[in-house]
N, CA, C and O atoms as CSV, one atom per row, in Angstrom:
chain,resi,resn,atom,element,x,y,z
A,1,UNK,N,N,6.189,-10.916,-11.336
A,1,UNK,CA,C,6.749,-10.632,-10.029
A,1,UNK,C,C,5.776,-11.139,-8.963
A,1,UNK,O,O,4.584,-10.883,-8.789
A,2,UNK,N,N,6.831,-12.123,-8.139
A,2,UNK,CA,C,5.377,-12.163,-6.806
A,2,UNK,C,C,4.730,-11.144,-6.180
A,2,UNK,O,O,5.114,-9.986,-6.346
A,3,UNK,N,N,3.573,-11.472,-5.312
A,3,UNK,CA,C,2.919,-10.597,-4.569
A,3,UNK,C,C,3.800,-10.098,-3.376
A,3,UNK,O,O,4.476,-11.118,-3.238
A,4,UNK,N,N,4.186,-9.384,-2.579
A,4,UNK,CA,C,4.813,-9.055,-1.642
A,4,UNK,C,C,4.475,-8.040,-0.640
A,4,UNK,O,O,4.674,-6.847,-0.867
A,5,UNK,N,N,4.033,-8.415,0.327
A,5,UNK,CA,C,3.822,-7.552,1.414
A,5,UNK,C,C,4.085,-6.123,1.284
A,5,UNK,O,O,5.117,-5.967,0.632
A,6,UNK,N,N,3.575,-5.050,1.635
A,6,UNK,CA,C,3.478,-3.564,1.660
A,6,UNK,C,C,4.707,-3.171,2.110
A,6,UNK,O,O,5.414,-2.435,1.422
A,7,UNK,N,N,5.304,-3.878,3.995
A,7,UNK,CA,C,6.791,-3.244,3.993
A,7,UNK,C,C,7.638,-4.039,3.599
A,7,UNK,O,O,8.629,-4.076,4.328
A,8,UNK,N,N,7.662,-4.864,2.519
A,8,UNK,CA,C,8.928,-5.397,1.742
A,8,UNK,C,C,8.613,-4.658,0.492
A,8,UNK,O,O,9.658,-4.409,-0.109
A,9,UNK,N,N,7.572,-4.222,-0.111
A,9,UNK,CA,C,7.225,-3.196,-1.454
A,9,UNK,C,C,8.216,-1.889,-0.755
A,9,UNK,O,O,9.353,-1.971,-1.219
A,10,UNK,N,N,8.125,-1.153,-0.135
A,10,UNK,CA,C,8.487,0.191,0.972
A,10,UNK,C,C,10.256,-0.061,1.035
A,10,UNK,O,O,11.041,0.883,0.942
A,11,UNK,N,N,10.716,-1.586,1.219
A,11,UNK,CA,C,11.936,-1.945,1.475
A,11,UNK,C,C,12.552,-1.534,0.103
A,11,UNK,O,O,13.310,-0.596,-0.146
A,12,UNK,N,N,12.087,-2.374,-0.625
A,12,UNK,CA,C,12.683,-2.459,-2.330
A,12,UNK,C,C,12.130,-1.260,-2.749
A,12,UNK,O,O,12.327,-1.180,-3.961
A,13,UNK,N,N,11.528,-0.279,-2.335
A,13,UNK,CA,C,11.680,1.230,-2.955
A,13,UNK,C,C,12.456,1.443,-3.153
A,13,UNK,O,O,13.053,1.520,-4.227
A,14,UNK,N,N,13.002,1.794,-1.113
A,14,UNK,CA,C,13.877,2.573,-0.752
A,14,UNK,C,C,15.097,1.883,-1.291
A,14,UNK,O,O,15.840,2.534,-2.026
A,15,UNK,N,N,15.345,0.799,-1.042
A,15,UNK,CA,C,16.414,0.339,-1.450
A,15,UNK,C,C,17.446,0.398,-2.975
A,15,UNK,O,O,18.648,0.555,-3.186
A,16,UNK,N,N,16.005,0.139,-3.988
A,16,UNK,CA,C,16.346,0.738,-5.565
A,16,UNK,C,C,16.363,2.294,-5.409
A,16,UNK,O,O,17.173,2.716,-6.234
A,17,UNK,N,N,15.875,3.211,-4.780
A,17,UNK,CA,C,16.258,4.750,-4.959
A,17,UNK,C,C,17.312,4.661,-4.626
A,17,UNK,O,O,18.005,5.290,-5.426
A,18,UNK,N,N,18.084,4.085,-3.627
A,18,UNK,CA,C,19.756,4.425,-2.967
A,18,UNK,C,C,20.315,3.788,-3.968
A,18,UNK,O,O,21.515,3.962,-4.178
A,19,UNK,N,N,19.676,3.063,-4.649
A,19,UNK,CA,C,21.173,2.668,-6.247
A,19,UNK,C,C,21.048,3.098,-7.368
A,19,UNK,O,O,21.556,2.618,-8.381
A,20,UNK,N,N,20.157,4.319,-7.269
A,20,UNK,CA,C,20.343,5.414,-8.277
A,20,UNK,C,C,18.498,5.362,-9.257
A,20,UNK,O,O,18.227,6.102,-10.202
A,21,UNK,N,N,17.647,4.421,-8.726
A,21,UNK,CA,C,16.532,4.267,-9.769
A,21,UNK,C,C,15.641,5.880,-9.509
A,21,UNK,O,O,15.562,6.164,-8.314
A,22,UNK,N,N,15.101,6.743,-10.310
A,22,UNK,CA,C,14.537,7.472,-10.528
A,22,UNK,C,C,12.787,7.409,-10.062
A,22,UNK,O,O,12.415,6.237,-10.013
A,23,UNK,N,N,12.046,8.080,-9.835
A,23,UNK,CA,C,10.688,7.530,-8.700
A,23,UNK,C,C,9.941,7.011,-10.210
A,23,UNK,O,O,9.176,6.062,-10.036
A,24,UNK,N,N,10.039,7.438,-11.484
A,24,UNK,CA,C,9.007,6.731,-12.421
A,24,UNK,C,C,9.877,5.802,-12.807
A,24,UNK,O,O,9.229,5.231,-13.684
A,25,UNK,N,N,11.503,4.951,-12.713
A,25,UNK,CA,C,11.081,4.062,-12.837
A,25,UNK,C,C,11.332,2.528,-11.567
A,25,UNK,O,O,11.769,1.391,-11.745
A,26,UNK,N,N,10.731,3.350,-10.175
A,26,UNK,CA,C,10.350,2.897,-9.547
A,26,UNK,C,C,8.592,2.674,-9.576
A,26,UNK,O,O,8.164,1.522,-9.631
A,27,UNK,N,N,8.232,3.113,-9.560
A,27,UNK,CA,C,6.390,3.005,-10.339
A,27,UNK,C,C,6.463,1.740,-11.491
A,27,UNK,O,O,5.665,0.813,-11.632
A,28,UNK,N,N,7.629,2.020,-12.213
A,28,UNK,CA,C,7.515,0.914,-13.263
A,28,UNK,C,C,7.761,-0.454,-12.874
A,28,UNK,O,O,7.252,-1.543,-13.138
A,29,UNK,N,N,8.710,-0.035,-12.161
A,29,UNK,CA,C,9.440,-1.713,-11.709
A,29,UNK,C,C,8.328,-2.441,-10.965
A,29,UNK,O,O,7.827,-3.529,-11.250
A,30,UNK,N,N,8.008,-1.519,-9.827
A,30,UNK,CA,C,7.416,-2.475,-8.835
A,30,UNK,C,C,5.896,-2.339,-9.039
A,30,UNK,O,O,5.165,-2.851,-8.191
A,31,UNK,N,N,5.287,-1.614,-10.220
A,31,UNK,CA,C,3.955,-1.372,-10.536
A,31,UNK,C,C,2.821,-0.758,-9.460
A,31,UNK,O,O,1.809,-1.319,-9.038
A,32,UNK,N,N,3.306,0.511,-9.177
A,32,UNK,CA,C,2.787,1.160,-8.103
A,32,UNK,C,C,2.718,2.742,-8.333
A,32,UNK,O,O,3.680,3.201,-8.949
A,33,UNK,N,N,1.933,3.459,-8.015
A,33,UNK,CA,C,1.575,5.396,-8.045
A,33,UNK,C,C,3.212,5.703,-7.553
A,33,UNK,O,O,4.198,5.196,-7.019
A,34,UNK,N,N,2.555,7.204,-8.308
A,34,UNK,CA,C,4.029,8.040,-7.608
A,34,UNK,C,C,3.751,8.037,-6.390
A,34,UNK,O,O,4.696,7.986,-5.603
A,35,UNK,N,N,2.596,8.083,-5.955
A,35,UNK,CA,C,1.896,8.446,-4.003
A,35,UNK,C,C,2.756,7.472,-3.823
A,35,UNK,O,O,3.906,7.911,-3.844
A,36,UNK,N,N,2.676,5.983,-3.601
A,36,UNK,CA,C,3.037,5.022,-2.793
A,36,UNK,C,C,4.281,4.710,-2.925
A,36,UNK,O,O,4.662,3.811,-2.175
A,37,UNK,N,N,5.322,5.321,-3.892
A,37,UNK,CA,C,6.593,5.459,-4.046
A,37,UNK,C,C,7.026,6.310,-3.408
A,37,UNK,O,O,8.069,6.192,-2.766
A,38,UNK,N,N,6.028,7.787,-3.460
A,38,UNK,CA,C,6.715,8.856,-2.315
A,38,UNK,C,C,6.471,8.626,-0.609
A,38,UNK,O,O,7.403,8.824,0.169
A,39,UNK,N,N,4.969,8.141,-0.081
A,39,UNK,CA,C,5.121,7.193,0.710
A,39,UNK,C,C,5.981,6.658,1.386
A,39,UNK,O,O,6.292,6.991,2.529
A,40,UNK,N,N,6.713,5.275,0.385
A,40,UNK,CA,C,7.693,4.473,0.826
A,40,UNK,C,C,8.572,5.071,0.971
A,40,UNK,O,O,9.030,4.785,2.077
A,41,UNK,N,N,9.512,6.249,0.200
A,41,UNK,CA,C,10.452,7.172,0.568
A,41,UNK,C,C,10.540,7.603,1.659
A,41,UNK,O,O,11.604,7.384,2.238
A,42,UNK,N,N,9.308,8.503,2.494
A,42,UNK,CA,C,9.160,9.170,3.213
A,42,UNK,C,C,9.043,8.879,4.481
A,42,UNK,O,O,8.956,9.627,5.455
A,43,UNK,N,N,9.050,7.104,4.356
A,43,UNK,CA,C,8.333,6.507,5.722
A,43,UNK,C,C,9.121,5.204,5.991
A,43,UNK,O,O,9.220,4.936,4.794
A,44,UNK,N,N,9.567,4.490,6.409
A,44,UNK,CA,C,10.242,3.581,6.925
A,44,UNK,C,C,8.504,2.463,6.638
A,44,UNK,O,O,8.224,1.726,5.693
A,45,UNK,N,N,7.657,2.815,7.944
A,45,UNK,CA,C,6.691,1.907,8.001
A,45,UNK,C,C,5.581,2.462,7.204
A,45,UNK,O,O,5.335,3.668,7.222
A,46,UNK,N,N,4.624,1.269,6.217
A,46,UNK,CA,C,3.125,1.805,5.679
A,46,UNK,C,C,2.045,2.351,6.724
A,46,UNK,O,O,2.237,1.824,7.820
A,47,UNK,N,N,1.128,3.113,6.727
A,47,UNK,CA,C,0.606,3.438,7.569
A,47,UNK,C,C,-0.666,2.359,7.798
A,47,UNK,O,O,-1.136,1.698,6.872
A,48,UNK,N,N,-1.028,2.311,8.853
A,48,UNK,CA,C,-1.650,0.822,9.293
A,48,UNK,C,C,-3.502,0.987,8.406
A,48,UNK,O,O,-4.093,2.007,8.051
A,49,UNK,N,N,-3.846,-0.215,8.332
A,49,UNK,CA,C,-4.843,0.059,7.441
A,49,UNK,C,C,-6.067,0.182,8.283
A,49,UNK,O,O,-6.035,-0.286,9.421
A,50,UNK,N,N,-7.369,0.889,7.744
A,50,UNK,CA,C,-7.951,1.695,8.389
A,50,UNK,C,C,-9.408,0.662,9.369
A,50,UNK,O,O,-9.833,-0.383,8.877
A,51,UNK,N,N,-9.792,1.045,10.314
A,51,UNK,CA,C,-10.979,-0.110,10.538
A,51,UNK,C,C,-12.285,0.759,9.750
A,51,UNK,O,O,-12.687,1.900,9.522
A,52,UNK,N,N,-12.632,-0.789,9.512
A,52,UNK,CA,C,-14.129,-0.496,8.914
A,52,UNK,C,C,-15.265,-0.639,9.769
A,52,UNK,O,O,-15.377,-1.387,10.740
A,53,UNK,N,N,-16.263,0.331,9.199
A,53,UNK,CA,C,-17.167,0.737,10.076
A,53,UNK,C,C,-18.354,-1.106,10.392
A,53,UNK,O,O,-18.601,-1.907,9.491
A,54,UNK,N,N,-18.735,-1.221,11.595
A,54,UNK,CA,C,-19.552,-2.376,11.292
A,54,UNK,C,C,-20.500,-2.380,10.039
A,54,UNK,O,O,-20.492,-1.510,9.168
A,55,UNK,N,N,-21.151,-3.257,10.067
A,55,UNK,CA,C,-21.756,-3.328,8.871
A,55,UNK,C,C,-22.745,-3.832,9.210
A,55,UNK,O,O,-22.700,-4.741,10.038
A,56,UNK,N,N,-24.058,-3.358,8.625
A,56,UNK,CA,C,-25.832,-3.803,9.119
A,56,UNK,C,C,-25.807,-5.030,8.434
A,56,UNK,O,O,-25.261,-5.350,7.378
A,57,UNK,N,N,-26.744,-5.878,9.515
A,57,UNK,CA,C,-27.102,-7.174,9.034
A,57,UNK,C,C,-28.115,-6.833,7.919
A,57,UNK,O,O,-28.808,-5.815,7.896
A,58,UNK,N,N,-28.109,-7.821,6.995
A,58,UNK,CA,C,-28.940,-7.859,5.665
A,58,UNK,C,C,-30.595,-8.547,6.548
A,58,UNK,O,O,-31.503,-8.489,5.719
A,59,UNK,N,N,-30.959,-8.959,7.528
A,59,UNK,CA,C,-32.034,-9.332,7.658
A,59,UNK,C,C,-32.900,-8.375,8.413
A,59,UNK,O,O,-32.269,-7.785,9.290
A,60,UNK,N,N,-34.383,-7.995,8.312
A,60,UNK,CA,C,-35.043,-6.734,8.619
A,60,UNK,C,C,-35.879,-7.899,9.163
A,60,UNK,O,O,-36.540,-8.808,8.660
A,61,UNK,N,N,-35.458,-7.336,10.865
A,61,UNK,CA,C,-36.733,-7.873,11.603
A,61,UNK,C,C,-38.227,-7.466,11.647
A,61,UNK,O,O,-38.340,-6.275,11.936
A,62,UNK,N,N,-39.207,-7.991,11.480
A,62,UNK,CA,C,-40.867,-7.025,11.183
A,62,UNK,C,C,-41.166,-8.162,12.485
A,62,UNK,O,O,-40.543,-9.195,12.729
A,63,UNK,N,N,-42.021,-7.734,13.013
A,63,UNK,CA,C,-43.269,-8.433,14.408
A,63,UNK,C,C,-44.471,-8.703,13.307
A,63,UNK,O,O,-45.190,-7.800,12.878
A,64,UNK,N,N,-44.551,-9.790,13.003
A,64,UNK,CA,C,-46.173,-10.237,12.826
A,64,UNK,C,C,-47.136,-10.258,13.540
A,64,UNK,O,O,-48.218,-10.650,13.105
């Protein structure tokens, strides 16, 4: 199966639950947790992903 974006994964949840698929074998089909199946149920949109904190430069300034 191709890779597919988070709200087209969320689309084809919801969409296979309204034609009768059961949430494990929605997990199966689209290879995903019960979380992110109940998730997609519950939510129209994924919730936006989180920012990361900056990150320290790897070089340690010293004064000679």
């Amino acid at each position: 199966m191709p890779q597919m974006s988070k709200v087209e994964l969320y689309a084809a949840n919801r969409r296979d639950h309204r034609g009768g698929m059961s949430m494990r074998e929605l997990e199966r089909k689209h290879g995903v947790t019960w979380r992110t199946v109940r998730k997609a149920l519950d939510s129209s949109w994924p919730e936006p992903r989180k920012k990361l904190p900056p990150r320290a430069t790897g070089w340690i300034r010293t004064s000679r």
